[in-house]
C-alpha positions in Angstrom: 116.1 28.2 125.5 115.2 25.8 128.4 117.2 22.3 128.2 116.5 19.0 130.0 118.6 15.9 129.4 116.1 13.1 129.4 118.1 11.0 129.1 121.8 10.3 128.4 122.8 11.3 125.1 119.2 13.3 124.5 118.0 16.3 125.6 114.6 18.0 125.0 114.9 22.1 124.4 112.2 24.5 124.6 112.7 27.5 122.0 111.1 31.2 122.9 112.6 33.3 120.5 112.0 36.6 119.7 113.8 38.1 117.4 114.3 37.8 113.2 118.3 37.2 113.1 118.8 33.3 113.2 122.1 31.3 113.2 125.2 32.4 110.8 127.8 29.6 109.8 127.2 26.8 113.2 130.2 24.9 113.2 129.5 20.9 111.9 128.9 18.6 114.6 128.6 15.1 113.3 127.2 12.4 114.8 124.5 14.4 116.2 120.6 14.6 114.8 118.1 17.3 116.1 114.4 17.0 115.7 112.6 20.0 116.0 109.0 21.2 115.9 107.6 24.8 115.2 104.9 25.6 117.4 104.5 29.1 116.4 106.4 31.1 114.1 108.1 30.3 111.0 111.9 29.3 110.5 113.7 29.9 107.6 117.4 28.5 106.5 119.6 27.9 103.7 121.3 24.4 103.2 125.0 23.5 102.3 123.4 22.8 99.3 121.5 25.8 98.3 117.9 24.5 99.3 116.0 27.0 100.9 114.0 25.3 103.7 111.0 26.7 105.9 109.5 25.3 109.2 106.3 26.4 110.0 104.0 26.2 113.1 103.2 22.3 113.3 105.7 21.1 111.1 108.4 19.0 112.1 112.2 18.6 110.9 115.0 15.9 111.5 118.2 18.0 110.5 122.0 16.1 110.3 123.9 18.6 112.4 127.1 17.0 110.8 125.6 19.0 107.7 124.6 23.0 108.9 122.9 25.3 107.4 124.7 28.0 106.1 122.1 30.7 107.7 119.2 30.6 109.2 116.4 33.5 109.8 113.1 33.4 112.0 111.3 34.8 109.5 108.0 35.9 111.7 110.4 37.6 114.0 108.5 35.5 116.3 109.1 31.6 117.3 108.4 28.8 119.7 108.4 25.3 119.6 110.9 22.3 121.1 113.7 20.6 119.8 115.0 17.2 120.7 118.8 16.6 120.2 120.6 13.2 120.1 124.1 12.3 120.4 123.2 9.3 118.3 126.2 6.8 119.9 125.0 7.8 123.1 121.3 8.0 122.2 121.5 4.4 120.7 122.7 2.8 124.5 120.1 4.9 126.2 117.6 3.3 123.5 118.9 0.2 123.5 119.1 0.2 127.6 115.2 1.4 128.1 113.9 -0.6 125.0 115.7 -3.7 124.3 117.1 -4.4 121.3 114.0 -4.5 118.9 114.6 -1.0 117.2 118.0 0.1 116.0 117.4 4.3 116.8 120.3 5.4 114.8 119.7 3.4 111.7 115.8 4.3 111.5 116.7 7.9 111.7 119.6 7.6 109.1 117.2 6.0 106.9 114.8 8.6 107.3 117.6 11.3 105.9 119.4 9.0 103.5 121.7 11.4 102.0 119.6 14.4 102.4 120.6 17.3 105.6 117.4 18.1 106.5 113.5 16.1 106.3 110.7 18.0 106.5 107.2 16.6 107.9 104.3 18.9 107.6 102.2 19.6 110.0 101.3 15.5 110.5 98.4 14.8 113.2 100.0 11.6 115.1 102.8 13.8 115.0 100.9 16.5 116.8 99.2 14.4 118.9 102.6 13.7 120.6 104.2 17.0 120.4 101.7 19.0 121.4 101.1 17.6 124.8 105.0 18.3 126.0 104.0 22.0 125.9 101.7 21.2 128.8 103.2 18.9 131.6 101.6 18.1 134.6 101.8 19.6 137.8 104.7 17.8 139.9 105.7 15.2 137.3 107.7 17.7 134.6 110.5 15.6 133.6 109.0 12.2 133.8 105.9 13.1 131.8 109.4 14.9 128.9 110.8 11.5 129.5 107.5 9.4 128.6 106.6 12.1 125.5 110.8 12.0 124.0 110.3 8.3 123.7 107.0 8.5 122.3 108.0 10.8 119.5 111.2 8.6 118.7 109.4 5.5 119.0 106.9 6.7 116.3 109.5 8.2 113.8 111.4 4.7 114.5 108.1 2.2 113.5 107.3 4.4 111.0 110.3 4.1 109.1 110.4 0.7 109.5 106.9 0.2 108.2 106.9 3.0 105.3 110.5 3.6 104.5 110.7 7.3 104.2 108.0 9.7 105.7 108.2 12.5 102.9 110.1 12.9 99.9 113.2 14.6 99.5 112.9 18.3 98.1 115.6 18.6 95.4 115.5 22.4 93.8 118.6 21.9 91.7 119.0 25.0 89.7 115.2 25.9 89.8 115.9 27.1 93.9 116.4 30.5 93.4 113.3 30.8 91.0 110.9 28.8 93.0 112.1 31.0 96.2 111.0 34.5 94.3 107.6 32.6 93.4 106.9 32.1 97.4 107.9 35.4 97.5 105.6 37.2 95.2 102.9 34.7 96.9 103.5 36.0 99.9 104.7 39.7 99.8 100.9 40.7 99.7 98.7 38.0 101.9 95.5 39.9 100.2 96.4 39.2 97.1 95.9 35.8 95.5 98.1 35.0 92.5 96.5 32.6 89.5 99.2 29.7 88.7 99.3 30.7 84.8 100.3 34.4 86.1 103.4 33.2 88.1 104.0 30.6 85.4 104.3 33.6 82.5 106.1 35.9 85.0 108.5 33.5 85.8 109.2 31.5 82.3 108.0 27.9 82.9 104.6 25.9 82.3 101.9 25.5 84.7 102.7 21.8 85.8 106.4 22.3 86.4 106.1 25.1 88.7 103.8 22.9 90.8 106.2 19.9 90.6 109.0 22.0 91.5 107.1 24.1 94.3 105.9 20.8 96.0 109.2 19.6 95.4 111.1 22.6 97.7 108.4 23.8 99.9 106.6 20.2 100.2 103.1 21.5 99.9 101.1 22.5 96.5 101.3 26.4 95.8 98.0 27.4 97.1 98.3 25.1 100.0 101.3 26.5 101.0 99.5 30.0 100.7 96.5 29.6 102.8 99.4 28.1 105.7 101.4 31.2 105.3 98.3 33.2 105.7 97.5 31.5 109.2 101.0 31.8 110.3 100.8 35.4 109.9 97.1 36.1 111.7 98.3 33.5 114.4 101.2 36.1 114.9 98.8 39.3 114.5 96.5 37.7 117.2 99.7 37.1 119.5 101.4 40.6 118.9 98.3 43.1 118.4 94.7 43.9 119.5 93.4 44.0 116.3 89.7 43.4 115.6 89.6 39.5 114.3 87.6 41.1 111.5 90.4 43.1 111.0 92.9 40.5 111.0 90.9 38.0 108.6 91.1 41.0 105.9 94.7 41.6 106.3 95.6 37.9 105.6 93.1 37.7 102.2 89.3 36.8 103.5 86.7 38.7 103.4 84.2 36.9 105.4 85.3 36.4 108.8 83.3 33.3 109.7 85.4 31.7 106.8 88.6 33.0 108.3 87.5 31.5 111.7 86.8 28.0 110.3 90.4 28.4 107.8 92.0 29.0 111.4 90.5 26.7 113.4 91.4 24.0 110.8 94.8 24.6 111.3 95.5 25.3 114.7 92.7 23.3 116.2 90.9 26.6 118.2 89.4 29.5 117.4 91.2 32.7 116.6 89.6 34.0 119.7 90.5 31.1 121.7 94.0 31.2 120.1 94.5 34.6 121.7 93.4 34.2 124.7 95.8 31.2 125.5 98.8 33.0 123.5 98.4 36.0 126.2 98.4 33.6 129.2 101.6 32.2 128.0 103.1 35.3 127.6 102.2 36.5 131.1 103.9 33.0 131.9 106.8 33.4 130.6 106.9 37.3 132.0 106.4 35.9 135.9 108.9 33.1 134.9 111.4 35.9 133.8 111.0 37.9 137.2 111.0 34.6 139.6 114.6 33.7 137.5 115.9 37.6 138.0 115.3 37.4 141.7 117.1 33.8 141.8 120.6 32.9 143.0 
């Protein structure tokens, strides 16, 4: 974890995990709000509440910190992306100091989790759009350029919620959680396999159209949609952590036509699986020099 305060009362965390064990029982810490985004990898925790939550590569979270999870798990054993963390009294003046008084911070954000611990946003392209470019700051001008791209992300979440109210709908499970959670599993246990909806539906005892409401409703995307993410998330981490033939690859994730795999990825993560690897290795090699400049440091 690399941490910059941008600015009083928010600082702007770059997450390189590697590992599958997560966070056990954090202590509460109210009054603060972090924003994170999954890059690569996927996330997995358990609310206060029960509802199981996942963050996937692209998708983006605001999470009351006064409200922890009770667990947490990376379940790729793999994970990058950034969070932003605001000590909202403090974040408000710093706000309030760099743009006037014409967006109350603390109140959009509220809004935004009404009485909910955790939002989830999936995998939006404005959102993207901003995110995406704080992985790659320029040459000499680092912390500005974090400065400029903080602001920009908090200024969108703040106009939005102004102009649309709530950016996603809450995900109640109620007493459906655990059910819906052995669904995604059986989904996912065997990426070659693709389940029919009236299969899971008689496995698991309800109709058709409830388990969709109730997947959308806890996982935020439609069964199959859901699926065909998981199924990038895991040849995005085969391409990272192996030297496996793409071919290869596109069969162990369920396709059996490459050039169909290639375009499924490319949707998704904006390159080609090809291109994916190649920049996820010069990263790595990075973060390795990075590692050995730090070791030799005083």
């Amino acid at each position: 974890m690399e941490a910059y305060e941008v600015f009083p009362g928010i600082l702007l965390i770059f997450n390189d995990f590697h590992t599958a064990q997560g966070f056990q029982n954090e202590r509460a810490r109210p009054g603060i709000i972090e924003i994170n985004h999954c890059r690569r990898g996927r996330y997995g925790c358990t609310l206060q509440s029960g509802r199981q939550v996942t963050l996937g590569a692209q998708d983006l979270s605001i999470s009351d910190m006064g409200r922890p999870c009770r667990n947490s798990v990376f379940l790729s054993g793999d994970y990058t992306g950034i969070s932003l963390v605001l000590q909202l009294k403090e974040a408000a003046r710093s706000w309030r100091d760099i743009l006037g008084q014409t967006t109350d911070l603390v109140a959009c954000l509220e809004a935004q989790l009404y009485s909910d611990e955790v939002l989830l946003l999936r995998a939006n392209p404005k959102i993207q759009h901003i995110v995406l470019e704080l992985y790659q700051p320029p040459d000499n001008y680092q912390l500005a350029y974090y400065k400029i791209k903080a602001l920009e992300l908090l200024l969108f979440l703040a106009v939005s919620s102004e102009q649309q109210g709530r950016m996603a709908r809450p995900y109640h499970c109620g007493h459906d959680a655990e059910k819906v959670a052995a669904i995604e599993r059986r989904m996912t246990e065997n990426l070659r396999r693709r389940h029919s909806l009236t299969e899971l539906a008689v496995e698991f005892g309800m109709g058709v159209t409830t388990l969709k409401k109730l997947f959308y409703q806890q996982y935020g995307q439609a069964p199959y949609q859901y699926l065909r993410r998981r199924r990038m998330e895991e040849a995005a981490l085969l391409l990272q952590s192996t030297q496996l033939p793409v071919g290869h690859i596109a069969e162990l994730v369920g396709y059996q036509n490459a050039s169909k795999f290639s375009a499924a990825f490319t949707r998704v993560y904006g390159m080609t699986p090809k291109i994916y690897r190649g920049t996820a290795q010069l990263e790595q090699n990075d973060c390795l020099e990075l590692g050995k400049n730090r070791d030799g440091a005083v």
